[in-house]
PDB file of the backbone (N, CA, C, O) and the ligand in Angstrom, with CONECT records:
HET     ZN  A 101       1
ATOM      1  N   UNK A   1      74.810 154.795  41.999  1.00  0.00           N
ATOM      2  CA  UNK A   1      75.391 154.183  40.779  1.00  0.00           C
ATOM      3  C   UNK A   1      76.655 153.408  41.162  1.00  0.00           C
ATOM      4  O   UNK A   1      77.445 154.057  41.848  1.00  0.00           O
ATOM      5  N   UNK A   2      77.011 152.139  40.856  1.00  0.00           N
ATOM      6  CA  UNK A   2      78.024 151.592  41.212  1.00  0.00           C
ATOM      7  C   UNK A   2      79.299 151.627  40.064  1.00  0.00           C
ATOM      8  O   UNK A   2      79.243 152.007  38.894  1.00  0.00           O
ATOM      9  N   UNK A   3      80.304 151.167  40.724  1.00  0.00           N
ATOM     10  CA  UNK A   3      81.627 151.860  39.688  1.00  0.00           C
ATOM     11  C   UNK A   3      81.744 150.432  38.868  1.00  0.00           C
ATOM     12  O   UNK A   3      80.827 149.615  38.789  1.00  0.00           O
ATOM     13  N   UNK A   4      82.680 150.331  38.443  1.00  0.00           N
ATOM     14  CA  UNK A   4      82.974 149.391  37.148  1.00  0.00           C
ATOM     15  C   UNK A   4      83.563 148.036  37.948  1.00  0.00           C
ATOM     16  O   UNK A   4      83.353 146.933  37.444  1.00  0.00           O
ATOM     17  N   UNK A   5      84.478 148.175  39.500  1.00  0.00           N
ATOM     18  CA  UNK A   5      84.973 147.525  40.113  1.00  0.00           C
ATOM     19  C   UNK A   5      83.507 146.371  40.771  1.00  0.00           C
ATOM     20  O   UNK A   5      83.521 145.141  40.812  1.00  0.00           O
ATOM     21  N   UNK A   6      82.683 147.057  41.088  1.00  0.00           N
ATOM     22  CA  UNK A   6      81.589 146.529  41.766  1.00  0.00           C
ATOM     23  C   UNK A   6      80.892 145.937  40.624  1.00  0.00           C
ATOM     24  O   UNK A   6      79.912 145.308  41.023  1.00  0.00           O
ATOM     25  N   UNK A   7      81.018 145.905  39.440  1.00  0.00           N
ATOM     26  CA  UNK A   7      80.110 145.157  38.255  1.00  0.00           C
ATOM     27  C   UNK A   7      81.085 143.909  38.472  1.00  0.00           C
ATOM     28  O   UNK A   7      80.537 142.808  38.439  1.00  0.00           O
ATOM     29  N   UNK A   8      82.321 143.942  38.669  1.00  0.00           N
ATOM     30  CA  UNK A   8      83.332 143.176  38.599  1.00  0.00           C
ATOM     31  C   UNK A   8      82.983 141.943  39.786  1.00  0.00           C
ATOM     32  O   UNK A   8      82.826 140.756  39.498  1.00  0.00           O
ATOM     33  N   UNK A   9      82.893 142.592  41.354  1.00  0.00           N
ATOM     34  CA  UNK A   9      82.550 141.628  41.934  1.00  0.00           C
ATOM     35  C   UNK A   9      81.377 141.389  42.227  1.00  0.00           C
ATOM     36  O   UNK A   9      81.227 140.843  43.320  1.00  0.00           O
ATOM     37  N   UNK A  10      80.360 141.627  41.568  1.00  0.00           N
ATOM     38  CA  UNK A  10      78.779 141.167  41.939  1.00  0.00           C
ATOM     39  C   UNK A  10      78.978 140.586  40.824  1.00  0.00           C
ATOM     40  O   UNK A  10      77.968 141.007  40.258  1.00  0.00           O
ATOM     41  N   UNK A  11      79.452 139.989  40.105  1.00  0.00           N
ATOM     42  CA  UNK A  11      79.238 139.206  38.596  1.00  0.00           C
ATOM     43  C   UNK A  11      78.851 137.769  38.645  1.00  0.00           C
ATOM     44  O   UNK A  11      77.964 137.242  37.975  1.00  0.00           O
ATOM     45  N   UNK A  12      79.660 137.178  39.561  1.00  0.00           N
ATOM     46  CA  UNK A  12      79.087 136.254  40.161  1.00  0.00           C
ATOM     47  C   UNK A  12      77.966 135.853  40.787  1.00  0.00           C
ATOM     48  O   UNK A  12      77.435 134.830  40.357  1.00  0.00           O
ATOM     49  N   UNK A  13      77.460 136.435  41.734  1.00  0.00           N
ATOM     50  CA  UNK A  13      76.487 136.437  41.905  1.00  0.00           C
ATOM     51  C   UNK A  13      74.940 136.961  40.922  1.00  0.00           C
ATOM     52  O   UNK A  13      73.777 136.583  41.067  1.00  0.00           O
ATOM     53  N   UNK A  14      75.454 137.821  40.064  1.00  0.00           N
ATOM     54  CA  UNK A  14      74.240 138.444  39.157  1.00  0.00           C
ATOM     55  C   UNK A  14      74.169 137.302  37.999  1.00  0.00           C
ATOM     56  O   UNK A  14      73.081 137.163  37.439  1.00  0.00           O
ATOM     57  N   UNK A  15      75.226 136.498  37.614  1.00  0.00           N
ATOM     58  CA  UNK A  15      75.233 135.663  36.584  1.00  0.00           C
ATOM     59  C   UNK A  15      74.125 134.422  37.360  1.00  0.00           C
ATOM     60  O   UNK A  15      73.084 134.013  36.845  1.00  0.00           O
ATOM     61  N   UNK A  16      74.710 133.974  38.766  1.00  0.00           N
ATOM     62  CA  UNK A  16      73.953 132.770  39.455  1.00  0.00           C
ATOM     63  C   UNK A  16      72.554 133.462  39.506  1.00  0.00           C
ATOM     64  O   UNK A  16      71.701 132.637  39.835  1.00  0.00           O
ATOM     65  N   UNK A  17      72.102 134.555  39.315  1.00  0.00           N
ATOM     66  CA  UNK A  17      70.953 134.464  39.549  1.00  0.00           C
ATOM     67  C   UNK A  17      70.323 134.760  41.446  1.00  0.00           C
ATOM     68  O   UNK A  17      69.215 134.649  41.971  1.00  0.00           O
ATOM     69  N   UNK A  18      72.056 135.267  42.110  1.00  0.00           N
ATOM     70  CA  UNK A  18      71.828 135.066  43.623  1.00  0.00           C
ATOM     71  C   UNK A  18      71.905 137.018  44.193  1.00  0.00           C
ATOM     72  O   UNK A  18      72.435 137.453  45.215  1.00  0.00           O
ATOM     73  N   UNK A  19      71.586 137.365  43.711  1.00  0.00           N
ATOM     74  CA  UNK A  19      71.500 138.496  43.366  1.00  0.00           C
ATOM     75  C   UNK A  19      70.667 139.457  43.690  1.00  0.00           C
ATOM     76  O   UNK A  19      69.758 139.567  42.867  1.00  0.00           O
ATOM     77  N   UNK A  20      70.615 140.281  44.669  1.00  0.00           N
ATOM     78  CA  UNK A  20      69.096 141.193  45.365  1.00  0.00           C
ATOM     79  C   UNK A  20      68.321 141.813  44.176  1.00  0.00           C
ATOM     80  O   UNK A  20      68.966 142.370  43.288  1.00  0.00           O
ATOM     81  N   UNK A  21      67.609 141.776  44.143  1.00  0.00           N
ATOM     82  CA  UNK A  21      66.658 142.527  42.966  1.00  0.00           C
ATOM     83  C   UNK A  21      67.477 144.054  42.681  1.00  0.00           C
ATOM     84  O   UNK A  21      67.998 144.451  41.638  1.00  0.00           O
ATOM     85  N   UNK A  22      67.349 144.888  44.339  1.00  0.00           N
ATOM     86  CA  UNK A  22      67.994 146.175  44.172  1.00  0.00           C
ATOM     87  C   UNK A  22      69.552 146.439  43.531  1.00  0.00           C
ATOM     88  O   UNK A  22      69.836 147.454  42.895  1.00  0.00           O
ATOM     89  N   UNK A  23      70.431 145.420  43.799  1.00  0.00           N
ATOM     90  CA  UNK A  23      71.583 145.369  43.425  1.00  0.00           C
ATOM     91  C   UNK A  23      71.570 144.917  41.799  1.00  0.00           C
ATOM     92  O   UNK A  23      72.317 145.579  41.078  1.00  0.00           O
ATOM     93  N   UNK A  24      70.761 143.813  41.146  1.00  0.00           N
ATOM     94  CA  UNK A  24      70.589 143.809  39.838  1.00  0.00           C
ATOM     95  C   UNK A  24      70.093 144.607  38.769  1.00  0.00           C
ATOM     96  O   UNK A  24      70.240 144.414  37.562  1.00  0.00           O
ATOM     97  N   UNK A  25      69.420 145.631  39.416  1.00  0.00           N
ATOM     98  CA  UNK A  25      68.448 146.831  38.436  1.00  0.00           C
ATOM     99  C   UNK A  25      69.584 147.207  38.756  1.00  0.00           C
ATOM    100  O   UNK A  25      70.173 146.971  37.701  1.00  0.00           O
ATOM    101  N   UNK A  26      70.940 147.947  39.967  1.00  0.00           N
ATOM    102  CA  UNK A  26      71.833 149.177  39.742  1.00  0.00           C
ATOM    103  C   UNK A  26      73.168 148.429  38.666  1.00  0.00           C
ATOM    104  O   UNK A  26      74.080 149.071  38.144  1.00  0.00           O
ATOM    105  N   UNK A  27      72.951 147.007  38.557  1.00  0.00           N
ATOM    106  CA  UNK A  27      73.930 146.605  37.420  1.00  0.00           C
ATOM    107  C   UNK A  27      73.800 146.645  36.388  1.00  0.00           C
ATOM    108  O   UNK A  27      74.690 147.084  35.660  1.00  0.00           O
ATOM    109  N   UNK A  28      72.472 146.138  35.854  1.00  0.00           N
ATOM    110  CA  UNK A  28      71.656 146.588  34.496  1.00  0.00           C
ATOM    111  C   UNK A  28      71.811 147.968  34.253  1.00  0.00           C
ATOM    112  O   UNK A  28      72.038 148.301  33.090  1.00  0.00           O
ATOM    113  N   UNK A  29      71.723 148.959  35.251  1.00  0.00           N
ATOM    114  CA  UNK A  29      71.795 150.483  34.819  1.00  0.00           C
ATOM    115  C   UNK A  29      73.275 150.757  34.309  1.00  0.00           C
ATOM    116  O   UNK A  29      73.608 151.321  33.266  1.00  0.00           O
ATOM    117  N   UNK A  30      74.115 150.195  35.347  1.00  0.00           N
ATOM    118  CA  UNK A  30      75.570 150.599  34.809  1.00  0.00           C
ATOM    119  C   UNK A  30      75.469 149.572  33.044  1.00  0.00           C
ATOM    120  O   UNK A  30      75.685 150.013  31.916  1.00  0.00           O
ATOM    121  N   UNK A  31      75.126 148.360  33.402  1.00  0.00           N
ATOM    122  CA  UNK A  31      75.625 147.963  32.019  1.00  0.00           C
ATOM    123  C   UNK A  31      74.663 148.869  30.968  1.00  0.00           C
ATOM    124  O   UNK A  31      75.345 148.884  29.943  1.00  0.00           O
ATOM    125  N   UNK A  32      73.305 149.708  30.664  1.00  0.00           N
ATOM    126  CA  UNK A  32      73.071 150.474  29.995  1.00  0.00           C
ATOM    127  C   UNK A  32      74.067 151.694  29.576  1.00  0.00           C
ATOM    128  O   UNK A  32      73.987 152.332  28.526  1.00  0.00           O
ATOM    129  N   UNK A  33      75.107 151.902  30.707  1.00  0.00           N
ATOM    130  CA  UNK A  33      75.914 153.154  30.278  1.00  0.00           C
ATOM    131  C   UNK A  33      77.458 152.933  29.862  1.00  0.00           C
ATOM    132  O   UNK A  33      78.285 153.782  29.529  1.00  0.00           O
ATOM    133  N   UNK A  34      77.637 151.109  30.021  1.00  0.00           N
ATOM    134  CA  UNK A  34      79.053 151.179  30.532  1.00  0.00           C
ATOM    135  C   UNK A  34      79.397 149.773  29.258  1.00  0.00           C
ATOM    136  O   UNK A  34      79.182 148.585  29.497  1.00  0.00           O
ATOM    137  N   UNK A  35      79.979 150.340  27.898  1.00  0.00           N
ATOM    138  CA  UNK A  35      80.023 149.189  26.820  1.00  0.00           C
ATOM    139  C   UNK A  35      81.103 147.822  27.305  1.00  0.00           C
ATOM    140  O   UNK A  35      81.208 146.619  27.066  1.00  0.00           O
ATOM    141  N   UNK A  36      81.605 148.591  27.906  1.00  0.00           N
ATOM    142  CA  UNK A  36      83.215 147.841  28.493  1.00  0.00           C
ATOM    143  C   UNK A  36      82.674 146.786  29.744  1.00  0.00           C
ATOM    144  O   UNK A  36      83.341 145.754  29.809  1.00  0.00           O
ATOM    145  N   UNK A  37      81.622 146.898  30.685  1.00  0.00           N
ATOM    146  CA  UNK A  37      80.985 146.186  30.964  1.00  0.00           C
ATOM    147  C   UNK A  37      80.498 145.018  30.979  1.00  0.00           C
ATOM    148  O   UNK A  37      80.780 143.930  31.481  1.00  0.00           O
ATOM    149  N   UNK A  38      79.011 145.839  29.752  1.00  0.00           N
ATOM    150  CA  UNK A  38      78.596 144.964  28.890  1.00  0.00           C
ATOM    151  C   UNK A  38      79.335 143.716  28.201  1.00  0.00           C
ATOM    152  O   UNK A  38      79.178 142.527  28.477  1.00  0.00           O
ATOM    153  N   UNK A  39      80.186 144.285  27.229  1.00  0.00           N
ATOM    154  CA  UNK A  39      81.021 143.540  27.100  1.00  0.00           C
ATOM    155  C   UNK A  39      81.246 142.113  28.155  1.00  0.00           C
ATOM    156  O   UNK A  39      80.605 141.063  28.109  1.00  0.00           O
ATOM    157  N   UNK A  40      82.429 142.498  29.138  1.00  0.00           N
ATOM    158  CA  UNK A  40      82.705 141.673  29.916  1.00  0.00           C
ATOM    159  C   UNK A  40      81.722 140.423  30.645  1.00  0.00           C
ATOM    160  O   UNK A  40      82.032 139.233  30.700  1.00  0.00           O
ATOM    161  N   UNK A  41      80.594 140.983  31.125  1.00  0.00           N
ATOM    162  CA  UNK A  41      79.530 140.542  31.080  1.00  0.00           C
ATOM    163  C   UNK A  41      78.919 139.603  30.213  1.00  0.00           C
ATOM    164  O   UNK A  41      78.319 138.719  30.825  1.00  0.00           O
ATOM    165  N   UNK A  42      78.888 139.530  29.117  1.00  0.00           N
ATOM    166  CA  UNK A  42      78.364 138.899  28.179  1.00  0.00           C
ATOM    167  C   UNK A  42      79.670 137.685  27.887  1.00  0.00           C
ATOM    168  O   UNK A  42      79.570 136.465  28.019  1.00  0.00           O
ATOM    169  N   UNK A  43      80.885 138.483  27.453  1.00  0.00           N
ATOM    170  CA  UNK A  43      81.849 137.034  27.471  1.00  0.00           C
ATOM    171  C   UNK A  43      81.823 135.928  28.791  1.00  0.00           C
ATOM    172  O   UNK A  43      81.909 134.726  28.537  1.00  0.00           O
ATOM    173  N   UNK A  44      81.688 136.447  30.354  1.00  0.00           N
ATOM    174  CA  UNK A  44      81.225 135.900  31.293  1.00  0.00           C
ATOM    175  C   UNK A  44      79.917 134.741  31.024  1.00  0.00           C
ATOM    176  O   UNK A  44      79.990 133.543  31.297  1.00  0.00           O
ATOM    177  N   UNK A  45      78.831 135.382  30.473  1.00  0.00           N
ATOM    178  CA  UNK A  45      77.822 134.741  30.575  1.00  0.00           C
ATOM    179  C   UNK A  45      78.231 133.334  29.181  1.00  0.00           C
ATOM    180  O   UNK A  45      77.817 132.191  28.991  1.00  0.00           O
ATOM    181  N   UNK A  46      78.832 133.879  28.760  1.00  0.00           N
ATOM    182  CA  UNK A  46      79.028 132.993  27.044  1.00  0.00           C
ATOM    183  C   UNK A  46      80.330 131.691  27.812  1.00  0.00           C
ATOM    184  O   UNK A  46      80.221 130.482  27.611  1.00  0.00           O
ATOM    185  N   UNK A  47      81.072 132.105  28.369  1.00  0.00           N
ATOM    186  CA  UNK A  47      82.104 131.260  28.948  1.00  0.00           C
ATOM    187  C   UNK A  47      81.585 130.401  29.995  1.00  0.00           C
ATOM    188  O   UNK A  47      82.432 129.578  30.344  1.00  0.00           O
ATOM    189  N   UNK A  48      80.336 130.297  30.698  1.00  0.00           N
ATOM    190  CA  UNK A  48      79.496 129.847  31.540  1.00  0.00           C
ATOM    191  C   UNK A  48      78.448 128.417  30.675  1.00  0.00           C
ATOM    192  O   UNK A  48      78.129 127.256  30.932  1.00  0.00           O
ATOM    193  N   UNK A  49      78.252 129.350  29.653  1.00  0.00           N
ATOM    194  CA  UNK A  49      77.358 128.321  28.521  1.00  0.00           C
ATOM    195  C   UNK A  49      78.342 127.266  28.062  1.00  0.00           C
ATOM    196  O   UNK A  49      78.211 126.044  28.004  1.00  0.00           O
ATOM    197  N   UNK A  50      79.259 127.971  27.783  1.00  0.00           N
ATOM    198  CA  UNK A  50      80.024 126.576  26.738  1.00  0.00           C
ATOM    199  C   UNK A  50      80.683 126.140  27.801  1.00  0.00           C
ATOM    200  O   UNK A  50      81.390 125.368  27.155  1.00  0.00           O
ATOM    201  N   UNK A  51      81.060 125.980  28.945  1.00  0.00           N
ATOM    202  CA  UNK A  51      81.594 125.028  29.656  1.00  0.00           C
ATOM    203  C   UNK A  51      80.355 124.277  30.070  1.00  0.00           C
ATOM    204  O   UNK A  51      80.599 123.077  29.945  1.00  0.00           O
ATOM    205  N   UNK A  52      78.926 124.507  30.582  1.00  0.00           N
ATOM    206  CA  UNK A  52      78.193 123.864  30.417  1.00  0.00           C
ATOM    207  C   UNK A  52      77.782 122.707  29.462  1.00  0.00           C
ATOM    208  O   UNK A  52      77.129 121.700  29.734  1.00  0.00           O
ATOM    209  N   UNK A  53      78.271 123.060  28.386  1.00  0.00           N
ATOM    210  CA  UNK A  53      78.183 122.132  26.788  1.00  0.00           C
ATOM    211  C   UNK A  53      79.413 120.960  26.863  1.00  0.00           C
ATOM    212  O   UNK A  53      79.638 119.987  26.144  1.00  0.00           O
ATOM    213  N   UNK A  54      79.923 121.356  27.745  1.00  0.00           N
ATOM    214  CA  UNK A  54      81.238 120.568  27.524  1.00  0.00           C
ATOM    215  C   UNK A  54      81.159 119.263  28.842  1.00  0.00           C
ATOM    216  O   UNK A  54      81.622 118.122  28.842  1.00  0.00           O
ATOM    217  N   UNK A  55      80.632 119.767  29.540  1.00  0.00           N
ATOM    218  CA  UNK A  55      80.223 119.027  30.951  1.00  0.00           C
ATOM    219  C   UNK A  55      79.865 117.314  30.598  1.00  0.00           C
ATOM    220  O   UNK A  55      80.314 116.305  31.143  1.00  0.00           O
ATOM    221  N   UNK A  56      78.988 117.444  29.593  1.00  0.00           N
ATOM    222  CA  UNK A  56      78.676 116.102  29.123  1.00  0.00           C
ATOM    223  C   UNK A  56      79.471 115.337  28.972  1.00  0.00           C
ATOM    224  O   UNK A  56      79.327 114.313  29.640  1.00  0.00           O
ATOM    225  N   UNK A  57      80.604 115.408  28.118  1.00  0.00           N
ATOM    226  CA  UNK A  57      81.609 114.796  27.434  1.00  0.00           C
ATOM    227  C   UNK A  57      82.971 114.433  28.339  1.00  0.00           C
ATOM    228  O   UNK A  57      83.592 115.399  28.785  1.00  0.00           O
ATOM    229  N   UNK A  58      83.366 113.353  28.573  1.00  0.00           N
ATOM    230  CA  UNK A  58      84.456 113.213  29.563  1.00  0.00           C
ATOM    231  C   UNK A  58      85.861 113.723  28.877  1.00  0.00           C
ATOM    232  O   UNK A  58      86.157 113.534  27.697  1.00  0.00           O
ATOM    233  N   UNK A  59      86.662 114.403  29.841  1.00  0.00           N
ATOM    234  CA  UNK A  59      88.016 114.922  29.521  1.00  0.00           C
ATOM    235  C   UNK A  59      88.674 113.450  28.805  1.00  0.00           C
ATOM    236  O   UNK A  59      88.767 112.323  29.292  1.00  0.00           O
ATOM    237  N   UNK A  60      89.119 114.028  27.311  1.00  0.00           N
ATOM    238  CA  UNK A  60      90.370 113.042  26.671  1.00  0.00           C
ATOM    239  C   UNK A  60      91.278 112.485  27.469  1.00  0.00           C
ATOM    240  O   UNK A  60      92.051 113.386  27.795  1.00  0.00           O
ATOM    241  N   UNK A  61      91.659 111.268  28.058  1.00  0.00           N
ATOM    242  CA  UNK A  61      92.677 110.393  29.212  1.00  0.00           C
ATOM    243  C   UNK A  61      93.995 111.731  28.607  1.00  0.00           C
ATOM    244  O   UNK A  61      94.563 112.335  29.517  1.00  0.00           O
ATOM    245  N   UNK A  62      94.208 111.931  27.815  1.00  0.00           N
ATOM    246  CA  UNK A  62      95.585 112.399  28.017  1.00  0.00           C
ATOM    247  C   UNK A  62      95.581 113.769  28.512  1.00  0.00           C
ATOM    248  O   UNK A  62      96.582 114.230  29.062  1.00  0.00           O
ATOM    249  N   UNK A  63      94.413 114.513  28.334  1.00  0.00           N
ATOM    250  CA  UNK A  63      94.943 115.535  28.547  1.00  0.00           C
ATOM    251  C   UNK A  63      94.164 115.667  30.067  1.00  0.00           C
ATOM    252  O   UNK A  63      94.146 116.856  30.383  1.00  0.00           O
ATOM    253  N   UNK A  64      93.678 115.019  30.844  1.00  0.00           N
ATOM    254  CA  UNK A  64      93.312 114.694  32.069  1.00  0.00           C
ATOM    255  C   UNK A  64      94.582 114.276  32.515  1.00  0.00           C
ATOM    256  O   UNK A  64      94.649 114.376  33.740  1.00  0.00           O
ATOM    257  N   UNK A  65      95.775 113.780  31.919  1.00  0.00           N
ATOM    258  CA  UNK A  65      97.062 113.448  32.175  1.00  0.00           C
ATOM    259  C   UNK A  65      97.762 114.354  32.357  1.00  0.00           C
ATOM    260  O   UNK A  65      98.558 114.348  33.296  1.00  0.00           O
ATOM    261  N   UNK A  66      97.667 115.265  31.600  1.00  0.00           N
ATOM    262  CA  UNK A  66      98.471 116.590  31.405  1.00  0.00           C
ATOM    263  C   UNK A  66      97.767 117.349  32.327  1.00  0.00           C
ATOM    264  O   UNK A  66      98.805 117.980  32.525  1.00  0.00           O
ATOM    265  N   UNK A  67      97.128 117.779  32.933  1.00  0.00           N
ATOM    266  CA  UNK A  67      96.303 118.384  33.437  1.00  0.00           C
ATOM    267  C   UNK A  67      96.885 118.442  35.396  1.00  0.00           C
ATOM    268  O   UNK A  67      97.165 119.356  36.171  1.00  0.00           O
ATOM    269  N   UNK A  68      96.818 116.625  35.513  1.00  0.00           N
ATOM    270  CA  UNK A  68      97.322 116.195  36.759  1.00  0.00           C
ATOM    271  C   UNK A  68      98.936 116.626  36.862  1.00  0.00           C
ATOM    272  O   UNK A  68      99.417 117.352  37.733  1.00  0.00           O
ATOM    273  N   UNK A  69      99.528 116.101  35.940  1.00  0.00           N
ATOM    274  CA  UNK A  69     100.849 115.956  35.735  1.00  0.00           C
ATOM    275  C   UNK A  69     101.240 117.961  36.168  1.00  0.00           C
ATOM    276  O   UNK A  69     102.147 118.359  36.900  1.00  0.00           O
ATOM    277  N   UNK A  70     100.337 118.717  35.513  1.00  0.00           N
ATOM    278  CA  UNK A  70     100.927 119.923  35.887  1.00  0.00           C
ATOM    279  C   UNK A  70     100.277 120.934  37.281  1.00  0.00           C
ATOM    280  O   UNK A  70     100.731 122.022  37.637  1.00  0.00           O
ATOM    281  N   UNK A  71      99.152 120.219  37.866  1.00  0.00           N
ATOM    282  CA  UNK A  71      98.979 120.395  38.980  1.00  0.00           C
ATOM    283  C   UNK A  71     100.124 119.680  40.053  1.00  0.00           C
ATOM    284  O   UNK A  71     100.835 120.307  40.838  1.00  0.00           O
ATOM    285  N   UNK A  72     100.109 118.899  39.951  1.00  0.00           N
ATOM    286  CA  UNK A  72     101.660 117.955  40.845  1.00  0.00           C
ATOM    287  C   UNK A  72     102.657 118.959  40.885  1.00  0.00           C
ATOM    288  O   UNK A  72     103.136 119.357  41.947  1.00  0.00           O
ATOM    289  N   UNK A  73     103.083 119.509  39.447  1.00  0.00           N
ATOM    290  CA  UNK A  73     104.249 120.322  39.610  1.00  0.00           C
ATOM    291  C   UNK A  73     103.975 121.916  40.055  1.00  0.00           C
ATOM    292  O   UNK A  73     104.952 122.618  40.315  1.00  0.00           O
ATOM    293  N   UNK A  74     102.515 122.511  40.141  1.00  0.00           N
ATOM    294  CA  UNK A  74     102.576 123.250  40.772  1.00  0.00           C
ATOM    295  C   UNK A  74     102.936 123.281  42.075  1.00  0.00           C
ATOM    296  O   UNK A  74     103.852 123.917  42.595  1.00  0.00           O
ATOM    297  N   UNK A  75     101.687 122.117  42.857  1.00  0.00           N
ATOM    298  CA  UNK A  75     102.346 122.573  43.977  1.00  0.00           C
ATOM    299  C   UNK A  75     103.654 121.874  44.346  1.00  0.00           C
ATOM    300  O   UNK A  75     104.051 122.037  45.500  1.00  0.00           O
ATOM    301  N   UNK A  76     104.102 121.403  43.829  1.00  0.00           N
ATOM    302  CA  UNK A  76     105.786 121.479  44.624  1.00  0.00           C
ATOM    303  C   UNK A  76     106.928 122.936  44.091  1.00  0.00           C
ATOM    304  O   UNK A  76     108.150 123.032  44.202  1.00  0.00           O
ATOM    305  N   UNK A  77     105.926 123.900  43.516  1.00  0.00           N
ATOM    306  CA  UNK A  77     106.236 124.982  43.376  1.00  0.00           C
ATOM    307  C   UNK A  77     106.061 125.513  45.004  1.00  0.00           C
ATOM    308  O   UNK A  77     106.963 126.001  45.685  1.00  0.00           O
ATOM    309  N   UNK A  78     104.705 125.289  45.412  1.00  0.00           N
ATOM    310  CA  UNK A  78     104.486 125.915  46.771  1.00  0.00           C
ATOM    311  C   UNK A  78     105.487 125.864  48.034  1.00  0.00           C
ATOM    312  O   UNK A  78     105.180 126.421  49.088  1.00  0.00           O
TER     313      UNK A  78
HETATM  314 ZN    ZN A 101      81.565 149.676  33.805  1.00  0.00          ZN2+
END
């Protein structure tokens, strides 16, 4: 049975679909026992969809402005 940490980092991979069969039935089992999971899981999969939906549509010039403008000032944080 895997712990809650390991739902955490196979998520990625179980969402892509890149995922061993054996390792996806022991995630499905935890998410049968584990609501907090589930949960997480599902907002994962839902936050995956709607950025998909959004893909179409080109970023508004300004806030593609804002966007740059505060990457620049990160890294001269670095
Ligand atoms: Zn869990």
């Amino acid at each position: 049975m895997i712990c809650c940490r390991e739902v955490v980092e196979l998520l990625c991979d179980f969402v892509g679909g890149e995922l061993a069969i054996e390792q996806c039935r022991e995630l499905e089992l935890h998410l049968c026992q584990c609501q907090k999971c589930l949960v997480y899981v599902e907002t994962y999969r839902l936050t995956i969809r709607m950025s998909r939906c959004l893909q179409d549509k080109p970023l508004p010039p300004s806030l593609a402005d804002k966007l740059r403008a505060l990457c620049e000032e990160k890294r001269k944080d670095v």
